[in-house]
TIVOSE-678992 format. One record per residue (C-alpha): x, y, z. Coordinates in Angstrom, 2 decimals. Layout:
<pts>
<pt u="X" v="Y" w="Z"/>
...
</pts>
This chain:
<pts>
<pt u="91.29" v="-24.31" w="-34.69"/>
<pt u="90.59" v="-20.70" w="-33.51"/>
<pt u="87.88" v="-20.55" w="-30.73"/>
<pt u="84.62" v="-19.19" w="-32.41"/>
<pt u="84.65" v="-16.65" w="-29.97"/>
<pt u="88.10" v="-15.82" w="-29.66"/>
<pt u="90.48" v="-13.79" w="-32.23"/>
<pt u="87.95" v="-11.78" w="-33.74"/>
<pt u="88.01" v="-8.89" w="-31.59"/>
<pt u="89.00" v="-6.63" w="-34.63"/>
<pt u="86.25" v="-8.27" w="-36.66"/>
<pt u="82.54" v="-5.96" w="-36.32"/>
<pt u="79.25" v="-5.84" w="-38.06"/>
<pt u="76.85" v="-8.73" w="-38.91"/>
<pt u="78.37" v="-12.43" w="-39.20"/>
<pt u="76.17" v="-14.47" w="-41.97"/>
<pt u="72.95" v="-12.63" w="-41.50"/>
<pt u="70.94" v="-11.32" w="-38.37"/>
<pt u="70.33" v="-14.82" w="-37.46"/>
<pt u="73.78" v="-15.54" w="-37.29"/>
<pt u="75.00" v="-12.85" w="-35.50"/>
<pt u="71.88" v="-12.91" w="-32.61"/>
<pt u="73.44" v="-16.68" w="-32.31"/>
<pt u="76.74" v="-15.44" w="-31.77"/>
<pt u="76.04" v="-12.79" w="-29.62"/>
<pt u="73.87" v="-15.10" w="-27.20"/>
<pt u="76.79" v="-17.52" w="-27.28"/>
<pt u="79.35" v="-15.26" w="-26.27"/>
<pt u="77.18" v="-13.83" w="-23.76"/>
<pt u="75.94" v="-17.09" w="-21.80"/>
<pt u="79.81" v="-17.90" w="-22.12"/>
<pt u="80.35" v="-14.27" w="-20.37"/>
<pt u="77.68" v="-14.52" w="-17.69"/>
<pt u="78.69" v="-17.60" w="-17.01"/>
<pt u="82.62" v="-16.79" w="-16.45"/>
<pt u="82.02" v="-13.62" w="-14.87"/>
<pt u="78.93" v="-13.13" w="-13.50"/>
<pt u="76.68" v="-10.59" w="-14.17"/>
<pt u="78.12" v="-7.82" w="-13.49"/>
<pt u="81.32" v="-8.78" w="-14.80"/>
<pt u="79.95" v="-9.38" w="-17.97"/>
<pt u="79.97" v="-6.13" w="-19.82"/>
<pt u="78.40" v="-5.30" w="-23.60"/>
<pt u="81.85" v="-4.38" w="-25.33"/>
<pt u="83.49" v="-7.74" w="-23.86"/>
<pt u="80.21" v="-9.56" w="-25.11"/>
<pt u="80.48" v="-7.70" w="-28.65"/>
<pt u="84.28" v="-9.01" w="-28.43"/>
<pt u="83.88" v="-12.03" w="-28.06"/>
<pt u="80.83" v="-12.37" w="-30.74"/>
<pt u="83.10" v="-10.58" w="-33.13"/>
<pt u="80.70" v="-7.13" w="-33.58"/>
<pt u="80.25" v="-4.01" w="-32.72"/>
<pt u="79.13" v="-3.26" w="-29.30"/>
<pt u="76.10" v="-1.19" w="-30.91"/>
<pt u="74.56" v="-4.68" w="-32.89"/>
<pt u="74.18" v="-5.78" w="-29.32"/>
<pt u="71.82" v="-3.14" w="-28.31"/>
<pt u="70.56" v="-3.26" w="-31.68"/>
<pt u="69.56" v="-6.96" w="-30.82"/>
<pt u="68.44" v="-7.00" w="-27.47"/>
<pt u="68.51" v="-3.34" w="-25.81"/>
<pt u="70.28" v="-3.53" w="-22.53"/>
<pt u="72.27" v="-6.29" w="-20.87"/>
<pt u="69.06" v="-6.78" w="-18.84"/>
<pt u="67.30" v="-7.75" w="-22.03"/>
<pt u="70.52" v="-9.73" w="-23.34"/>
<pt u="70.34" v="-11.81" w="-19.95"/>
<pt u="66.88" v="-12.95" w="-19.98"/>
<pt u="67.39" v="-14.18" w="-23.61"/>
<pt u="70.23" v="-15.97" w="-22.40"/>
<pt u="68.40" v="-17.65" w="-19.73"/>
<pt u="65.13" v="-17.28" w="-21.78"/>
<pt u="63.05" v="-15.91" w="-19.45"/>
<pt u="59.64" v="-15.14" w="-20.69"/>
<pt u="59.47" v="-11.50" w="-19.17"/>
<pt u="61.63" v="-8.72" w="-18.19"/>
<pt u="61.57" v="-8.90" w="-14.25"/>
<pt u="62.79" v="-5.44" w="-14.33"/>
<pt u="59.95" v="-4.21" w="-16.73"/>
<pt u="57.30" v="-6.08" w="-14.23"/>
<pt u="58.73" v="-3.85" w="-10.95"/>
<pt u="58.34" v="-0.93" w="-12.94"/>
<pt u="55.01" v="-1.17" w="-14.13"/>
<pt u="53.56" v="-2.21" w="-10.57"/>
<pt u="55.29" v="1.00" w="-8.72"/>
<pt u="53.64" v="2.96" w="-11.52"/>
<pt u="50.76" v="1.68" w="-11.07"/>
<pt u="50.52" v="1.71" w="-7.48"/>
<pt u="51.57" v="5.52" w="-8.19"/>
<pt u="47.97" v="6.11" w="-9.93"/>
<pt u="45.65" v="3.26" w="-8.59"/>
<pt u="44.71" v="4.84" w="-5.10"/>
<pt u="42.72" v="1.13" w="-4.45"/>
<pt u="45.77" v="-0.80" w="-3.68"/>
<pt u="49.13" v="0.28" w="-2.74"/>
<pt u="52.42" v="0.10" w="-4.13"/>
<pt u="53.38" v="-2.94" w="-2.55"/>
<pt u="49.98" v="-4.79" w="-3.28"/>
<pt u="50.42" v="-3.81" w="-6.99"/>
<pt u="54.22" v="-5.49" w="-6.45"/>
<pt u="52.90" v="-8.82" w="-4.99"/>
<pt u="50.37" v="-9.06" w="-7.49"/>
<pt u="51.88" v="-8.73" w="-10.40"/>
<pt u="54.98" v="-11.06" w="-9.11"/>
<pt u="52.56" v="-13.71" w="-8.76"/>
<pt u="50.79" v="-12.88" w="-12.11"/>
<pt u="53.84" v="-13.32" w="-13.61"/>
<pt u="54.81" v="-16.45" w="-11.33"/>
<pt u="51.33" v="-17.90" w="-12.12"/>
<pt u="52.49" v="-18.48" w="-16.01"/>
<pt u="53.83" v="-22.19" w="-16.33"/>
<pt u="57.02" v="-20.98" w="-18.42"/>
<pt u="57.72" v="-18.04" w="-16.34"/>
<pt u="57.40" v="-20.22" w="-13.05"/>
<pt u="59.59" v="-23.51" w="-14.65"/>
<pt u="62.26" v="-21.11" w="-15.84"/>
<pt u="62.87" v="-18.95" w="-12.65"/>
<pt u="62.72" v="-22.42" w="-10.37"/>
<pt u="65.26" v="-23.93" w="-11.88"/>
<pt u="67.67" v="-20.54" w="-11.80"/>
<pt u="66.74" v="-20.90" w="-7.85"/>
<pt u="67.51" v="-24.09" w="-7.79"/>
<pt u="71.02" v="-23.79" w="-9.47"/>
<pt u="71.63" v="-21.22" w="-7.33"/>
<pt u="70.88" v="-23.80" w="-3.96"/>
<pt u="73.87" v="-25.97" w="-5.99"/>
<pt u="76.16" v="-23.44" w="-7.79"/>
<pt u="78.19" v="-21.16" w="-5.80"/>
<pt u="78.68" v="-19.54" w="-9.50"/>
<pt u="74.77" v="-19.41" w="-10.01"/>
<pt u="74.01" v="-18.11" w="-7.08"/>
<pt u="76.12" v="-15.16" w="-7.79"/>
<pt u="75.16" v="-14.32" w="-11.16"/>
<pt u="71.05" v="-14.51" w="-9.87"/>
<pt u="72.27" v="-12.45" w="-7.12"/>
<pt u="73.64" v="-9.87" w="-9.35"/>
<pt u="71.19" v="-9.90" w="-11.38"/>
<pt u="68.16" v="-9.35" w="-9.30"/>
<pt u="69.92" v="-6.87" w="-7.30"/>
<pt u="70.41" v="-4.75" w="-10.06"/>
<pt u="67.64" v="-4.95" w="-12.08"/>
<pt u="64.84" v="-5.86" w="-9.92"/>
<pt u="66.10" v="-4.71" w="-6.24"/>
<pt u="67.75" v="-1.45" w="-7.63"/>
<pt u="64.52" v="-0.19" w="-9.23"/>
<pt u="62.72" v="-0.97" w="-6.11"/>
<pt u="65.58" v="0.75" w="-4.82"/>
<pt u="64.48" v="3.74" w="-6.49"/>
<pt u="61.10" v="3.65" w="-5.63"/>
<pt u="61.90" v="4.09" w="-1.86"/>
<pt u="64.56" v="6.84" w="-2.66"/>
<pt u="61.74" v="8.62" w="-4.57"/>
<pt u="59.69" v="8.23" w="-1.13"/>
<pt u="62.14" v="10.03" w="1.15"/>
<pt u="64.55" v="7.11" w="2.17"/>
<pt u="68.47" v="7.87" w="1.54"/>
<pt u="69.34" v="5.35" w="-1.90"/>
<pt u="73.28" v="4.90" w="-0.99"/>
<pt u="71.85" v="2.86" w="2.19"/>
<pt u="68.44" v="2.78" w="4.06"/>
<pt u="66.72" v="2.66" w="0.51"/>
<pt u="68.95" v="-0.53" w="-0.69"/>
<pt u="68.24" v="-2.16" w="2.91"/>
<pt u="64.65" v="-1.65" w="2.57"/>
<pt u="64.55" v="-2.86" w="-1.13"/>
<pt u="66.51" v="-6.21" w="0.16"/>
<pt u="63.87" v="-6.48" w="2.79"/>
<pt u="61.41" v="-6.35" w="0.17"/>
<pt u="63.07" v="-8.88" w="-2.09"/>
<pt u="63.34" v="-11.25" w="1.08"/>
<pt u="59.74" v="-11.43" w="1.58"/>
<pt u="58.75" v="-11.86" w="-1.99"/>
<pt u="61.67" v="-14.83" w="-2.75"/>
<pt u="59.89" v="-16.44" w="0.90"/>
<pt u="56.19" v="-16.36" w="-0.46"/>
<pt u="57.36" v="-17.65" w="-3.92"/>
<pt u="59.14" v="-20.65" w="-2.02"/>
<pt u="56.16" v="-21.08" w="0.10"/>
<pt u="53.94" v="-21.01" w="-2.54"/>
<pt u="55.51" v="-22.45" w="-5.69"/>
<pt u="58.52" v="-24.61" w="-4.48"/>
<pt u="57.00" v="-26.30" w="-0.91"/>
<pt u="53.34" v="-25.59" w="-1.70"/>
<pt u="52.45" v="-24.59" w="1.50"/>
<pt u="48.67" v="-24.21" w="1.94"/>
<pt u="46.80" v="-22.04" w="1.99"/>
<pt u="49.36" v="-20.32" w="0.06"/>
<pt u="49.32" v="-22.66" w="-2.69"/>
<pt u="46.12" v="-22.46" w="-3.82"/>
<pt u="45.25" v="-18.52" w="-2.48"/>
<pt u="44.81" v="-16.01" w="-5.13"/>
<pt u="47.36" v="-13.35" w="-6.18"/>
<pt u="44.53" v="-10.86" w="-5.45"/>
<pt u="44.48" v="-12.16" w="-1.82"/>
<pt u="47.48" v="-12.63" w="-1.10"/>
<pt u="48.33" v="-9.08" w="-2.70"/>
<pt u="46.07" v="-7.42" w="0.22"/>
<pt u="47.99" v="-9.72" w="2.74"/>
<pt u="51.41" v="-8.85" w="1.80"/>
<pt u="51.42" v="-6.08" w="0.29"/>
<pt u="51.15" v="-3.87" w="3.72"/>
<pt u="54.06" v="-5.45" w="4.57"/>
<pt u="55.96" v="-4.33" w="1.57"/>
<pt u="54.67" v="-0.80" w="1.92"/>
<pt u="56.09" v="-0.64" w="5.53"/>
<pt u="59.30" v="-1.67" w="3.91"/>
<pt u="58.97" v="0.90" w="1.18"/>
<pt u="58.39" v="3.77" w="3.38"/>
<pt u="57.45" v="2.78" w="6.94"/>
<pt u="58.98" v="3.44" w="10.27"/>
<pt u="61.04" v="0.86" w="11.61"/>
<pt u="61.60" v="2.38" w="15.05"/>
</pts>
């Protein structure tokens, strides 16, 4: 019997409804990020695989960001969450840029179904070689790259100072969110986003845009 999601390369549009062909498309994709990582894992070979056209996949779910966290059903778009806070440390002259980052991480962390879903990525990615580089790939191009951004928009050089600085940032986030959520560390456990937004967040701004000499 022919593999569902094999030998229908030539075959496009929908497959027994949209239902149907949003199940197939998820299925070839988890297959796809699992196989070949994130990165590896491009729309057409998805669409392939699923049997449609390349454009029902964006018609679905957007961007392979978007395609991703329905795959691992995450309950946001981390990407979408980096974004807003930059903007809105960009307008909101009472906290900075990196406050507004820390806060809403742990806004979002705070929600029971975001926090169970992202813990147990982290924690196949302590066990899976595999995981670990698909969640690498994955944050570093949609969550680390826009941050990316953010400090290329602030003078620093993208190709390398600005990627440095945005891993330096995701180092110190991924540390309080095992401190806080995984070991429970108090007073970290039990300490408000708010306060530890004003705690952290100078940090992140000196990672953003500070000296380092």
């Amino acid at each position: 019997m022919t593999h569902p999601r094999r030998g229908h390369a030539g075959r496009t549009g929908r497959r027994g409804g949209e239902s149907g062909t949003r199940d197939a498309i998820l299925s070839a994709a988890r297959h796809r990020f699992g196989e070949h990582g994130y990165d590896g894992a491009t729309i057409r070979a998805i669409a392939a695989d699923a049997g449609v056209d390349a454009a029902l996949v964006y018609h679905f779910f957007g961007s392979k960001e978007r395609l991703f966290a329905s795959v691992m059903r995450l309950p946001i778009i981390p990407g979408d969450v980096v974004e807003a806070a930059l903007a809105a440390g960009a307008r909101d002259s009472t906290r900075s840029p990196g406050e507004h980052l820390v806060l809403a991480m742990l806004t979002a962390w705070d929600q029971a179904e975001m926090r169970s879903t992202f813990l147990g990525l982290l924690r196949s990615a302590l066990t899976s070689e595999q995981a670990a580089v698909m969640l690498r790939q994955f944050v570093a191009d949609t969550i680390l790259g826009r941050v990316a951004l953010a400090a290329r928009s602030a003078g620093a050089d993208v190709s390398g100072d600005a990627r440095y600085r945005a891993s330096l940032v995701g180092s110190q986030v991924v540390g309080l969110v095992l401190a806080r959520y995984v070991l429970q560390v108090e007073p970290l456990a039990t300490a408000s986003p708010a306060e530890l937004a004003a705690a952290v967040g100078p940090t992140l701004d000196r990672y953003l845009t500070g000296d380092f000499g």
